[in-house]
C-alpha positions in Angstrom: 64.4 25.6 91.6 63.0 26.9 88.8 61.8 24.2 86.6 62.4 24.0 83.1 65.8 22.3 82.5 68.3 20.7 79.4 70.8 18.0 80.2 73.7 20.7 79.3 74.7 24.1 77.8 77.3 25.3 75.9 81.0 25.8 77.3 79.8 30.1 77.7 76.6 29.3 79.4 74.3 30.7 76.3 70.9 29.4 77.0 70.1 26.5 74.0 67.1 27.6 71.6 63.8 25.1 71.8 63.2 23.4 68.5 61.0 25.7 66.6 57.2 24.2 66.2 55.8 27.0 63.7 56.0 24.8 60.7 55.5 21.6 59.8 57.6 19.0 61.9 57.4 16.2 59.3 59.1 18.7 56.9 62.3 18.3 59.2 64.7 15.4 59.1 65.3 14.6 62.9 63.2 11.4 64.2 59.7 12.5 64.5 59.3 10.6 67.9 61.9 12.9 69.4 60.9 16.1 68.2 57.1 15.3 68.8 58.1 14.6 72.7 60.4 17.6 72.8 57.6 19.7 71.8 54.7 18.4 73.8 57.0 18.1 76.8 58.0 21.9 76.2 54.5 22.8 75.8 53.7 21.0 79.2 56.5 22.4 81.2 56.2 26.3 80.1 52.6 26.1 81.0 50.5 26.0 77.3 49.3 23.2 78.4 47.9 22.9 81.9 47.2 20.2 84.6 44.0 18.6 83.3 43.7 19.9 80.0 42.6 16.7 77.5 46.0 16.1 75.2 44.2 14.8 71.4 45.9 13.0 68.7 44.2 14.6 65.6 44.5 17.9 67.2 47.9 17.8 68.5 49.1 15.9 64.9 47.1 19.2 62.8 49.2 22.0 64.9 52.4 20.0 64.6 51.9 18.6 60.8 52.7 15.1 61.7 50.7 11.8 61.4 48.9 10.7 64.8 51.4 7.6 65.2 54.4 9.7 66.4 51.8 11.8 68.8 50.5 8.4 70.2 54.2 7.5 70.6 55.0 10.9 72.6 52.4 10.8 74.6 53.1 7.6 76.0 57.1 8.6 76.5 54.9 11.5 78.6 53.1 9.1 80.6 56.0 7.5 81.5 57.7 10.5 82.6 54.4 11.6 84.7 54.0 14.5 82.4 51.0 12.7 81.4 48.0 10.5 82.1 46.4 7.9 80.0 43.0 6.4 80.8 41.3 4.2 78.7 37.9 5.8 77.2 39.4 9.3 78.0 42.4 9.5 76.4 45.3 11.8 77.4 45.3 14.5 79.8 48.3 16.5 81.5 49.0 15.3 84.8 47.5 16.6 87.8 48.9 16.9 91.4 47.7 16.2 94.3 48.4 18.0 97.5 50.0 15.4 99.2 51.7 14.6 95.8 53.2 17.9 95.5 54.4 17.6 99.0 56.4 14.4 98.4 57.9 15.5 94.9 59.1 19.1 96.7 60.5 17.0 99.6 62.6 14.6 97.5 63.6 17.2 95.0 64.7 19.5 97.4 67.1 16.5 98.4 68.6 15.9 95.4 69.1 19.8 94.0 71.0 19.9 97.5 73.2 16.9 96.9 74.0 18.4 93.1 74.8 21.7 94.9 77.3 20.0 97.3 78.8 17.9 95.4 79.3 20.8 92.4 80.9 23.0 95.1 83.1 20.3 96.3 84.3 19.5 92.4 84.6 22.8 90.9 87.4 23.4 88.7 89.0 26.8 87.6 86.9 26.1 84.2 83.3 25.9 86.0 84.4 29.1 88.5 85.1 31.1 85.1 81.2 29.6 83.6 79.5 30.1 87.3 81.2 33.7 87.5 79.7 34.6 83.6 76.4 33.3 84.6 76.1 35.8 87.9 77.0 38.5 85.6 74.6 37.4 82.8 71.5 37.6 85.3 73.3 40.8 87.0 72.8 42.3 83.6 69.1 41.1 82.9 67.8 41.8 86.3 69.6 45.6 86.0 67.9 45.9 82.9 64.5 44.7 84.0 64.7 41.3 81.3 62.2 38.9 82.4 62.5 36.9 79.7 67.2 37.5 80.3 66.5 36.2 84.0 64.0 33.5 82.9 66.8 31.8 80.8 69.4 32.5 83.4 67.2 31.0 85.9 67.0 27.8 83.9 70.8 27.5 83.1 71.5 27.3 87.0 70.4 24.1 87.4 72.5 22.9 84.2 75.3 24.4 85.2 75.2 22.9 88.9 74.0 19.2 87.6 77.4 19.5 85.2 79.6 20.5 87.9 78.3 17.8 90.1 79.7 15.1 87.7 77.3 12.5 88.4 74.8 11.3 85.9 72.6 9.0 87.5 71.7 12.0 90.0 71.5 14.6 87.0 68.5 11.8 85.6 66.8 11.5 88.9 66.6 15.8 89.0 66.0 16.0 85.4 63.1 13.8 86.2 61.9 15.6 89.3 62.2 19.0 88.3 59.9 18.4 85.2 57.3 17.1 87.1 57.4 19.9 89.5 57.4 22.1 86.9 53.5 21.5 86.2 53.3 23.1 89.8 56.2 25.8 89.0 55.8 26.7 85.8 52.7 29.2 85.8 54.5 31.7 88.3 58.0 31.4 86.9 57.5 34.9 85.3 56.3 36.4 88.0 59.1 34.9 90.2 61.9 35.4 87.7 63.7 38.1 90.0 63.2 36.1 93.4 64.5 33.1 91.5 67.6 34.7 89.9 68.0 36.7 94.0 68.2 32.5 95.2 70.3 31.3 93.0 72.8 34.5 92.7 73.3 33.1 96.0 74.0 29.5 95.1 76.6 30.5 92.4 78.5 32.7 95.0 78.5 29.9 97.5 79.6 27.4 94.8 82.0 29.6 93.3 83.6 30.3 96.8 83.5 26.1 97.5 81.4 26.4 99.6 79.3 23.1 99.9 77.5 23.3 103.2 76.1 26.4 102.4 75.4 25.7 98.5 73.3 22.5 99.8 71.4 24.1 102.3 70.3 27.4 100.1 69.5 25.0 96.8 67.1 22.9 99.3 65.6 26.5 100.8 64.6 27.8 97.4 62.7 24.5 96.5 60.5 24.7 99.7 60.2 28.9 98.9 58.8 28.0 95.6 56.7 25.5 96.4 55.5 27.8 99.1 54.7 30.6 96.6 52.8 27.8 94.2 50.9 27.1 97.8 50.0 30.2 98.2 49.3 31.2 94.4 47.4 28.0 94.1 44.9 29.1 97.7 44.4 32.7 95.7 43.2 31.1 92.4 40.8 28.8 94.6 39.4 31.5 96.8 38.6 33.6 93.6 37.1 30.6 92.0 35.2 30.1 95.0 34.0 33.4 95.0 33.1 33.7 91.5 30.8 30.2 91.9 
């Protein structure tokens, strides 16, 4: 599923706005730790920052106007998420995955989004039908119109919405998890798949709206494989034009 995700959105499904990095972040109040992370991990998942790319302190604490502890701290909060590698001598870079990696994070991710799609389609309430059935319309309305960047956020609400409606937190964690580090593989052709994305999971919030649990599961675990097939085959492209180029 597409993969850049919150732990939950407000009661009309209006996508939350990332914390604003254009000025200073010490000039703001919140802990400095948190916003750092937020922002690098942001950075990270929508693609600014890309697998490999060397993540340094004084450069990353001059953009965000902080000192270089809170960067050191963020960095290793990161690491531990497998956003990002440390190596002594080299410093920080983005992760990078493997083949065979890639493989075994699509495999168990597209377990668990199948699990949080049955078990939201098995628990819905008249509440969530109401939230599911503005969402369809929302993306109806952007993909009608031709809004990448409407479908884009609908896209990304899906997934909150389901985790909520699954009611369990220790497998909302495990996806949260998952779908960020699959994100370093999704995230460069989320634009360009916004309207196959929104086409999949139109067809998730039907089948969850109708209770349908079997068939929620089964088209929530398709659409990770068909994303990581179109990374597959986005990713042989890129190397055949390098190759090429050489």
């Amino acid at each position: 599923m597409s993969d850049n995700a919150t732990s939950s959105i407000p009661a009309e499904a209006a996508p939350v706005p990332a914390p604003s990095v254009s000025s200073n972040l010490g000039d703001q109040h919140a802990s400095l730790f948190t916003i750092v992370t937020d922002a690098l991990r942001r950075k990270i998942l929508d693609g600014e920052y890309e697998q490999g790319d060397r993540l340094v302190e004084g450069r990353i604490s001059e953009q965000l106007g902080v000192s270089r502890i809170p960067v050191r701290e963020a960095l290793r909060a990161l690491a531990s998420e497998g956003l990002v590698r440390i190596e002594p001598r080299r410093g920080a870079t983005v992760a990078s995955v493997s083949s065979q990696l890639a493989e075994d994070l699509v495999e168990v991710r597209a377990t668990l989004e199948s699990l949080n799609a049955r078990l939201s389609a098995q628990r819905r309430d008249d509440a969530m039908v109401e939230r599911l059935r503005k969402l369809i319309d929302t993306g109806r309305r952007a993909a009608a119109e031709n809004d990448v960047d409407g479908l884009v956020s609908a896209n990304a609400q899906v997934h909150d919405l389901i985790a909520i409606g699954a009611g369990n937190e220790v497998l909302a964690d495990m996806t949260r998890s998952l779908r960020d580090r699959t994100a370093l593989l999704f995230a460069p052709i989320n634009r360009g798949r916004a309207f196959d994305n929104w086409a999949d999971h139109s067809q998730i919030l039907e089948a969850l709206v109708a209770g349908d649990g079997e068939l929620a599961a089964l088209l929530a675990a398709r659409h990770v494989h068909k994303a990581a097939a179109a990374y597959q085959a986005s990713h042989a492209r890129a190397g055949a034009k390098a190759a090429g180029q050489a």
